[in-house]
C-alpha positions in Angstrom: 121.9 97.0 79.1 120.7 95.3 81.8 123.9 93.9 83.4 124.4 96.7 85.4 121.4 97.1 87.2 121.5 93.5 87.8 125.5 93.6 89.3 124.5 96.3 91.5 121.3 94.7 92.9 123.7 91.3 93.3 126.0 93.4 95.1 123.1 95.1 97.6 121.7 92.0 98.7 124.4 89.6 99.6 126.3 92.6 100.9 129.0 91.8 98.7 132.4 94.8 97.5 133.8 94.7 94.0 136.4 92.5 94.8 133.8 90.0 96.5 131.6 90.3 93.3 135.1 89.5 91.1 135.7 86.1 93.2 132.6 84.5 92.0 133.1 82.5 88.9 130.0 83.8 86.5 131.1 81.3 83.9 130.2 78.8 85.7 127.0 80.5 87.0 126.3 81.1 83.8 127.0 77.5 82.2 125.0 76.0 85.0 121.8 78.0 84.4 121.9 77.3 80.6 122.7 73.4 80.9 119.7 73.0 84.0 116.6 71.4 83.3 114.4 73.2 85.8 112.7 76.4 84.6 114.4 80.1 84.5 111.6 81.6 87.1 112.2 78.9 89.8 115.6 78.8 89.6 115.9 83.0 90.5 113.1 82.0 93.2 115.5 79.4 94.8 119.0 81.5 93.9 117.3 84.9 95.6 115.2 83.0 98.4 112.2 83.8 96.7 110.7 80.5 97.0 106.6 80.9 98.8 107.7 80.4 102.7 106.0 81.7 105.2 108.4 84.9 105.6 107.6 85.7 102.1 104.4 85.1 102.4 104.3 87.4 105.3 105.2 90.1 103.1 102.1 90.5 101.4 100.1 89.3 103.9 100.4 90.3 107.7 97.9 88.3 109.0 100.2 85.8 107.5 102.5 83.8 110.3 106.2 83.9 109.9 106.8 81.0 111.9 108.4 77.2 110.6 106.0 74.3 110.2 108.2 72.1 112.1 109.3 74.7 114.4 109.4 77.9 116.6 112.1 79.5 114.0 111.6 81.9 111.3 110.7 80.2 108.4 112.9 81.0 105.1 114.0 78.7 102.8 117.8 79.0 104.1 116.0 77.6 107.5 114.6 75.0 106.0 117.7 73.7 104.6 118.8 73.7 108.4 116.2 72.6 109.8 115.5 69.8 112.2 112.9 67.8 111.0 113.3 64.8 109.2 113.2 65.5 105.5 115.8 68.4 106.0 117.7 65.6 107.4 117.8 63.2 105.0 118.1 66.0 102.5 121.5 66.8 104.1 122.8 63.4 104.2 121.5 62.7 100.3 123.3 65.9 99.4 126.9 65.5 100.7 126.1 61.7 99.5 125.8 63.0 96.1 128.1 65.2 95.5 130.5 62.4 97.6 129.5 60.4 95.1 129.7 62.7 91.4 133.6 64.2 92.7 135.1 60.3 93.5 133.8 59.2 89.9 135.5 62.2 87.9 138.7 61.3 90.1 139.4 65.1 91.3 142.1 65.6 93.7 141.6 64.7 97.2 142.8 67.9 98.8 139.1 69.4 96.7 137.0 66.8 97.0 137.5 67.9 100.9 137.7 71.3 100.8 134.2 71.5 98.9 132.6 69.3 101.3 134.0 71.1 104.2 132.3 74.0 102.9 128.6 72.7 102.1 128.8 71.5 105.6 129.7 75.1 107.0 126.9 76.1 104.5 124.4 73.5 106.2 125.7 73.5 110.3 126.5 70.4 110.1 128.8 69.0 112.5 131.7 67.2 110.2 131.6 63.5 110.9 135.0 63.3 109.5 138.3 65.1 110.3 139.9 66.4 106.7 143.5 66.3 106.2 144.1 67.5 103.5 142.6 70.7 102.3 142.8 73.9 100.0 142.4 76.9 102.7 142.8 79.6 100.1 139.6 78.3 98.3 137.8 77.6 101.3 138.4 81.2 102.8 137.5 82.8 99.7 134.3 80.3 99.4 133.6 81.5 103.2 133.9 85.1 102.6 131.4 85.0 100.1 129.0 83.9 102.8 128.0 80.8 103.9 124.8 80.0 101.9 126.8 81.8 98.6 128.2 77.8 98.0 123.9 76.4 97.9 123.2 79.5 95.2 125.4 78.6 92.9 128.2 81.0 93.5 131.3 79.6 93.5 134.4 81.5 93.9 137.2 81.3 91.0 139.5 79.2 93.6 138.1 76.1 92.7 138.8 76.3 89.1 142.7 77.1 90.0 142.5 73.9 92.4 141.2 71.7 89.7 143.5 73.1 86.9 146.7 71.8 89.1 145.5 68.3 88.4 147.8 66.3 86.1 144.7 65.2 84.0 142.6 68.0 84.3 141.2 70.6 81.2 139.6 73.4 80.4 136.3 71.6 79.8 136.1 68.8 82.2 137.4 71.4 84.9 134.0 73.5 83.6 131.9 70.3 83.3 132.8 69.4 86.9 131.8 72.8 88.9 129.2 73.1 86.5 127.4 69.1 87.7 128.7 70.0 91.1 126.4 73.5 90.5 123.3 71.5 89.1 123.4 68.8 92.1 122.9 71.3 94.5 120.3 73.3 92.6 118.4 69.8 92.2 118.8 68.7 95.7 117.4 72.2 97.4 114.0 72.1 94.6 113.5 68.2 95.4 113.3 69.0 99.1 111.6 71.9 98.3 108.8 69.7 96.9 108.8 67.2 99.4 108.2 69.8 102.3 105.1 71.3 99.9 104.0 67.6 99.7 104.1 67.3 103.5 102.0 70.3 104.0 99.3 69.3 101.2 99.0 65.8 101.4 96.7 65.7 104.8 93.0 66.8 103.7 92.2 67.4 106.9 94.3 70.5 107.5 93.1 72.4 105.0 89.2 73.0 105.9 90.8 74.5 108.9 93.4 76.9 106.5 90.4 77.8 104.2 88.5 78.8 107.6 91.6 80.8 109.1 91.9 83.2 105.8 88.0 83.5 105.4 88.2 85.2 108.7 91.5 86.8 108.3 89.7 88.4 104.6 86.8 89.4 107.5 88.7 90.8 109.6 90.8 93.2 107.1 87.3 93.9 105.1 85.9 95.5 108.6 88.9 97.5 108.8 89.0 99.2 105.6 84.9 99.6 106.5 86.1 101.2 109.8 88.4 103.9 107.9 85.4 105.2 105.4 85.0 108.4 107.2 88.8 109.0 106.6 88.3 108.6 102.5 87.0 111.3 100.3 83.9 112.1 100.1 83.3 111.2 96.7 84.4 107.3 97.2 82.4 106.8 100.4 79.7 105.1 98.4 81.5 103.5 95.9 84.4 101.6 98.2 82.3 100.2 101.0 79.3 98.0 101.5 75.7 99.5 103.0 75.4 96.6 105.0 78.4 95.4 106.0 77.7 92.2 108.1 74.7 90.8 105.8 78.0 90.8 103.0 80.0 89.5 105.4 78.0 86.7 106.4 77.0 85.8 102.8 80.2 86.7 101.1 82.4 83.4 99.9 85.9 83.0 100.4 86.5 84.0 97.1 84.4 86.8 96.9 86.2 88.3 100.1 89.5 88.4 98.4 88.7 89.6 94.8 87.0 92.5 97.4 90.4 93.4 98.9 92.2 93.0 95.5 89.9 95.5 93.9 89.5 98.1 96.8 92.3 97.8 99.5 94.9 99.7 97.6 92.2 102.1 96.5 90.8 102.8 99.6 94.4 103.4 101.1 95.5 105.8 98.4 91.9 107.8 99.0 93.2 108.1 102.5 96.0 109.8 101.7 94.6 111.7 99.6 92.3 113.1 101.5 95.0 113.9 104.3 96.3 115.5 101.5 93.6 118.0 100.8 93.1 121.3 102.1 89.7 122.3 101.9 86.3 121.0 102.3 84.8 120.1 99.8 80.9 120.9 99.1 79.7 117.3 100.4 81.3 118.1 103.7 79.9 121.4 104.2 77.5 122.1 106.8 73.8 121.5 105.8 74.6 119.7 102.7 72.9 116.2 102.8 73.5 113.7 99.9 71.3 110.5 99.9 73.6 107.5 99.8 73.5 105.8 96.2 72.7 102.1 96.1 74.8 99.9 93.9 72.9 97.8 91.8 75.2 94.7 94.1 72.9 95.1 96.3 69.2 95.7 95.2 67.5 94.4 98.2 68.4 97.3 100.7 66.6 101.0 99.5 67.9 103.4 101.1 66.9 105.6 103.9 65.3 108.9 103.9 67.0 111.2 105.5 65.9 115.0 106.2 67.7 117.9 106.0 67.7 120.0 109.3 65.2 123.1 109.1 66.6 126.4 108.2 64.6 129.1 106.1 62.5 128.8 103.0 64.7 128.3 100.0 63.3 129.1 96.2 64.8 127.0 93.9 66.6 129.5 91.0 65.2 128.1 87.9 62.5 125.2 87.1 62.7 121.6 87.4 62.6 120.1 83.9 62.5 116.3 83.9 65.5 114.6 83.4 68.1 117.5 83.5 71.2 117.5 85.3 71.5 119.1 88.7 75.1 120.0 88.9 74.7 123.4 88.7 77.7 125.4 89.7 78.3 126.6 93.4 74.5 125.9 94.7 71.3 124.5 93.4 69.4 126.9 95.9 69.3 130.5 97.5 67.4 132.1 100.0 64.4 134.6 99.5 65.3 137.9 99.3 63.2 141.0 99.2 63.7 142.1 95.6 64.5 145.3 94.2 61.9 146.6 92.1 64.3 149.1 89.2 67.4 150.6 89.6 66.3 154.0 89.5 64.1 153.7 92.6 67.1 152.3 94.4 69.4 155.7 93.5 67.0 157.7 94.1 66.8 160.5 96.5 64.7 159.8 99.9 62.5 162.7 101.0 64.1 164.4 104.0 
């Protein structure tokens, strides 16, 4: 039931028309995904360009820079492949190596073995070191229409099966077994280089004090502005969102402690925002007069909190007596001025002497 959910977001985000979606040969896809030996989740990572780069990354976090480690360009995963530094390098040479290597020793037909390496090179921008003679163009246009990473994903179109099948010595299965390796080689290669590049970035101690230090203040830096937008909240969550003292937790907040803050409150402070956009009255803690002493959280016993008095204005009574330990959210008011009280209704109708 979920197959069509699935075609249709397949379809969405490799920009793909029915008839482009029927050239890709899904038994293959499929066989390929059930014979590999990595996991399910980090194969759809890699397939959908999922995989933690620094655009992803960006996503969640904008303080978060887009930008290669080896480079000025964006980084993505489909970059990397591309890129210019040396592991991308020899990651492009090992793979057209390999598969090279896995097509000569099942003895396919040269015209493939050409036309599929002309392609992973289109895929790659590299600059063919050889000139190929003989080639399939039919299955390298329909490869190319697909797109030009579609051939690193795993999506092959159907004209590679039709090319192998025209082999003297070719079957059903070792057709299937063939585009299936050729499928697992490239999924292998791309997650290999993908752990050397992690690798890269880890292995060096010394950069990472300086990471640790760059998201403790980026964590500052978004804390004060959620702080900044507590007059824009409802009422009612301006004591239970935000710190009293803002730079004391600051300054003695860890790293940790900074983010399990914007985990728990961010979203909560941004949806009282709107909701108080939202709202078309004023409620009674913003009416004029009104003063609320601001609660202290048991997080932070140290601070008491201020006194603060109410602006004169007349006598008030209180309505009924204080008992000890009652509520005091009575409805409308808890107070109401002195008035000059009427003694019995029968002197108030009566008749005044002219």
């Amino acid at each position: 039931y979920t197959l069509p959910g699935y075609r249709a977001y397949i379809t969405r985000r490799y920009g793909w028309d029915e008839r482009q979606y029927a050239m890709v040969d899904w038994n293959i896809f499929r066989r390929s995904v059930k014979s590999s030996q990595h996991g399910h989740i980090q194969l759809v990572k890699l397939i959908h360009d999922k995989l933690p780069t620094n655009s992803e990354l960006a996503k969640a976090d904008p303080n978060q820079t887009t930008k290669c480690h080896y480079c000025t360009e964006t980084e993505t995963f489909t970059h990397l492949l591309q890129c210019s530094n040396q592991s991308s390098n020899e990651f492009r040479t090992r793979l057209i190596n390999n598969v090279t290597d896995f097509l000569t020793n099942r003895q396919v037909p040269r015209r493939f073995l050409q036309s599929f390496i002309h392609c992973l090179e289109t895929s790659l921008h590299v600059t063919p070191t050889t000139i190929y003679v003989e080639t399939e163009p039919s299955a390298i246009d329909h490869q190319l229409h697909l797109g030009s990473g579609a051939i690193l994903k795993g999506f092959l179109c159907t004209s590679w099966r039709k090319t192998l099948a025209r082999s003297p010595t070719a079957t059903t299965t070792s057709t299937e077994n063939i585009l299936s390796g050729l499928v697992q080689i490239l999924w292998k290669e791309q997650l290999a280089l993908w752990d050397t590049l992690l690798s890269e970035q880890h292995q060096s101690t010394t950069t990472t004090t300086p990471r640790l230090h760059q998201k403790h203040l980026q964590y500052q830096t978004r804390i004060r502005y959620l702080h900044s937008q507590r007059d824009k909240c409802l009422p009612g969550h301006r004591d239970l969102y935000f710190h009293p003292d803002l730079d004391q937790y600051l300054c003695h907040a860890t790293t940790t402690q900074l983010r399990q803050y914007l985990h728990q409150y961010e979203t909560s402070i941004h949806h009282s925002i709107q909701a108080a956009k939202k709202q078309p009255l004023r409620t009674l803690l913003n009416f004029p007069g009104f003063v609320r002493r601001r609660l202290v959280s048991r997080q932070h016993p140290q601070q008491a909190p201020a006194e603060v008095h109410p602006p004169s204005r007349p006598p008030l009574v209180a309505l009924h007596p204080v008992v000890r330990g009652a509520t005091n959210h009575h409805k409308h008011t808890r107070w109401r001025a002195i008035t000059t009280p009427i003694t019995t209704i029968k002197s108030f109708f009566a008749s005044k002497p002219p």
